[in-house]
C-alpha positions, 0 to 999 in steps of 0.5 A: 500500500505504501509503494502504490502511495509513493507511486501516485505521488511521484505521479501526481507531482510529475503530471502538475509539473509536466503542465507547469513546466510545458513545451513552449512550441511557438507559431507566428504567422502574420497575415495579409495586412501587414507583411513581415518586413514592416512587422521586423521594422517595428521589432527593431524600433522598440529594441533599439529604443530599449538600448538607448535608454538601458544604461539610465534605467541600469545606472539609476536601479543599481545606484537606488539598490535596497536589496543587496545586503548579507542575504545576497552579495553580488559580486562587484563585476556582474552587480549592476546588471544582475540587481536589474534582473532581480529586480524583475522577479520579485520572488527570489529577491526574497531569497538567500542568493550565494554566488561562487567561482568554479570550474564549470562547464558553461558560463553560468548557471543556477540551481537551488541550495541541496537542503531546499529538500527540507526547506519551505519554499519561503526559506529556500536558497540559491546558488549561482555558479560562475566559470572561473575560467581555470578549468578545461571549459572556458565561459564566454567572457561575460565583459564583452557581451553588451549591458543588454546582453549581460542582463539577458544572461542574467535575467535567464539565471534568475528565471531559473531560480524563478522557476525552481519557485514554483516547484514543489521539493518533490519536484525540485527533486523529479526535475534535477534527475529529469534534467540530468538524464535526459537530453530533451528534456534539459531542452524543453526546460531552457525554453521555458526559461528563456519564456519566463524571463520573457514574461517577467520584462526582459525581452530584448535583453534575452534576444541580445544575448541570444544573439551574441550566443549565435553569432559568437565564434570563440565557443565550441561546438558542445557549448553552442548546443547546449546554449543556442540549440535548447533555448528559443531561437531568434524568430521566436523572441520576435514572435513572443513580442508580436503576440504580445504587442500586435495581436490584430497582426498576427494570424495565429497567436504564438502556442 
């Protein structure tokens, strides 16, 4: 009786966190009024604009910064863009963040503190790992990515944190086997991050980054994979946006 128990948990915690955590499968068609060269127009206009005002709203959230104390020490290379992110997800700005240098097979990444298996979800950690760059894997240097783009990375760490929020501690458990067993699925996961971070305002900042990712030259084969071929892709940032400014302009919503 016990194991039948344990079974309908396991079930019912995967199937809540399989509609949560879904597959982000975007279609945008645009119709006959307006053609995709004026749509693209529109896109670039709002991001250039962005870019033009980034740096001020940067500068005036870090210097106005209320949120970084004991509980979460930025280090001083990555604080300014990395405050601006938190800033957009409230949740985790609640949260004890820890912040370390090590070798690491990417650039960064985030993941939630081992004792969050015991912890409620108002008293969970977070660790944020960055590539010290002395290891065999080599992290793109995250000085020469734009402010834009280093706030797109960012916001997409503190999306994961966002997203382990919303989780259970059984399914924080069920997704860290899931991520590291299957291929697909770590694929699906990226994509709903980069989904949140969307949602939560940063838009242009994730399209940025994704950009430099696609464009950069100096990363491996295994690394692009991983980093450009799981998340969404370029179109599909602009798609996002359409859908959520130009709905008469589109024929079929963004799934």
């Amino acid at each position: 009786m016990r194991i039948v128990f344990l079974f309908w948990i396991l079930f019912t915690s995967a199937s809540t966190f399989s509609q949560t955590h879904r597959i982000i499968d975007i279609v945008c068609e645009r119709n006959d009024l307006v053609d995709s060269l004026t749509l693209d127009e529109l896109f670039f206009e709002a991001y250039y604009e962005s870019m033009r005002n980034l740096d001020s709203c940067i500068n005036m959230i870090a210097k106005s910064d209320s949120i970084t104390s004991q509980r979460i020490l930025i280090p001083p290379n990555i604080k300014d863009e990395f405050v601006v992110a938190l800033n957009c997800f409230p949740d985790i700005r609640s949260k004890r963040l820890n912040f370390k240098y090590k070798k690491i097979k990417g650039t960064m990444n985030a993941r939630p503190d081992f004792l969050n298996i015991i912890r409620s979800k108002a008293n969970r950690k977070y660790v944020v790992l960055i590539n010290n760059n002395k290891g065999r894997n080599k992290g793109i240097p995250l000085e020469e990515l734009t402010p834009s783009a280093r706030l797109g990375w960012y916001g997409h760490e503190v999306a994961h944190m966002q997203s382990y929020q919303m989780m259970s501690n059984l399914q924080m458990l069920l997704f860290s086997i899931r991520y590291i067993t299957s291929v697909n699925y770590v694929k699906k996961a990226e994509r709903f991050t980069d989904y949140l971070a969307i949602e939560h305002g940063l838009i242009f900042q994730i399209y940025e980054s994704g950009k430099y990712l696609s464009t950069y030259g100096n990363i491996t084969n295994a690394y692009k994979k991983l980093n450009v071929f799981n998340s969404l892709s370029l179109n599909e940032y602009m798609c996002l946006w359409y859908k959520s400014n130009f709905k008469s302009f589109i024929k079929e919503e963004c799934q």
